[in-house]
C-alpha positions in Angstrom: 148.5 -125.6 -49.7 150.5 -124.1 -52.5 149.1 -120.7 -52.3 149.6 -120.8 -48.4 153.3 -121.4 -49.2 153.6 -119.2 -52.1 152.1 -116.5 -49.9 154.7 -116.8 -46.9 157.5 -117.7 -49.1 157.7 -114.8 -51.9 157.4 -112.2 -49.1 160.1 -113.9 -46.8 162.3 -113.9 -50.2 161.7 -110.4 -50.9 162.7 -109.3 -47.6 165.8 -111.2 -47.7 167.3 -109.8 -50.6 165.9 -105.9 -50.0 167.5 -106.2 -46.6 170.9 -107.6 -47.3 171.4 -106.1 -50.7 171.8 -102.0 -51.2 172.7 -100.4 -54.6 175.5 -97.4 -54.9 176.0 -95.6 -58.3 180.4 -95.7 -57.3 180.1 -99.4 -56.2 177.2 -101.0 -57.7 175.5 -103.7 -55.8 177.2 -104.8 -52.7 175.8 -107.3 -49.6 175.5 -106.0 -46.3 177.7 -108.4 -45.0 180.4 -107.4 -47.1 181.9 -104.5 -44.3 181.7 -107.5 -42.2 184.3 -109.5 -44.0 186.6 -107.2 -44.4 186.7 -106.2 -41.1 186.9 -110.2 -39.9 190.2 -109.9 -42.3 191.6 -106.9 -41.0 190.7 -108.3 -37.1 192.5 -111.7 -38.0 196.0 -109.6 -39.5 195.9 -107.8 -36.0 195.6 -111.2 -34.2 198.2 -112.5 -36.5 200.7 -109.6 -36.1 200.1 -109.5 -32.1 200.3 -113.5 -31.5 203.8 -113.3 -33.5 204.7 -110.0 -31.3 204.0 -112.2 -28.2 206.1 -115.6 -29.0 208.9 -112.6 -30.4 209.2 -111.4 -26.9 208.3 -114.3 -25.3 205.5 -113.6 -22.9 204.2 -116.7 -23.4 205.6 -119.7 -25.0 202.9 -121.7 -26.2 201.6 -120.8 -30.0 197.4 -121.7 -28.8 197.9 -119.5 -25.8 199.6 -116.3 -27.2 196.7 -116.7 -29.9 194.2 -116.8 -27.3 196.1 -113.7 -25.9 196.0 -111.7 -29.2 192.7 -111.6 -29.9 191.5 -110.7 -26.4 193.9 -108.0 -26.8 192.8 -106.8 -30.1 188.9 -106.9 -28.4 189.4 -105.5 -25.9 191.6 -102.4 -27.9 188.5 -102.5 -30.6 186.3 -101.9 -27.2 188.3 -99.3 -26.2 188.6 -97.8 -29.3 184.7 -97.3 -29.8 184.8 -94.8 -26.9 187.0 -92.6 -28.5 186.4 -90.1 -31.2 
């Protein structure tokens, strides 16, 4: 029973950390997820800057909806934007 578990655990671990980990002489270690956050943050500045463009100019009034507005804005100008070069 313990081997059985050592034997599907270690592997499963190894995997985990050689596929989410990469190593770069400038940067040093960094997480694959790490582009990920920081485009999440730049994403959620865009929404920010749009939904307070929106209630500026009053297209819509209510705070939730202009939000809701934003960031289908912003996806569908990120959609757009992966067509062109």
């Amino acid at each position: 029973m313990r081997i059985a578990f050592l034997l599907t655990f270690l592997p499963t671990i190894l995997i985990l950390l050689t596929g989410s980990c990469s190593y770069s002489s400038s940067r040093g270690w960094s997480f694959s997820d790490s582009e990920s956050v920081s485009e999440q943050k730049e994403r959620d500045r865009l929404v920010g800057r749009k939904t307070t463009r929106i209630l500026e100019v009053g297209r819509i009034k209510e705070p939730v909806k202009a939000r809701k507005e934003a960031r289908r804005e912003v996806a569908e100008e990120e959609f757009f934007r992966s067509f062109r070069p």
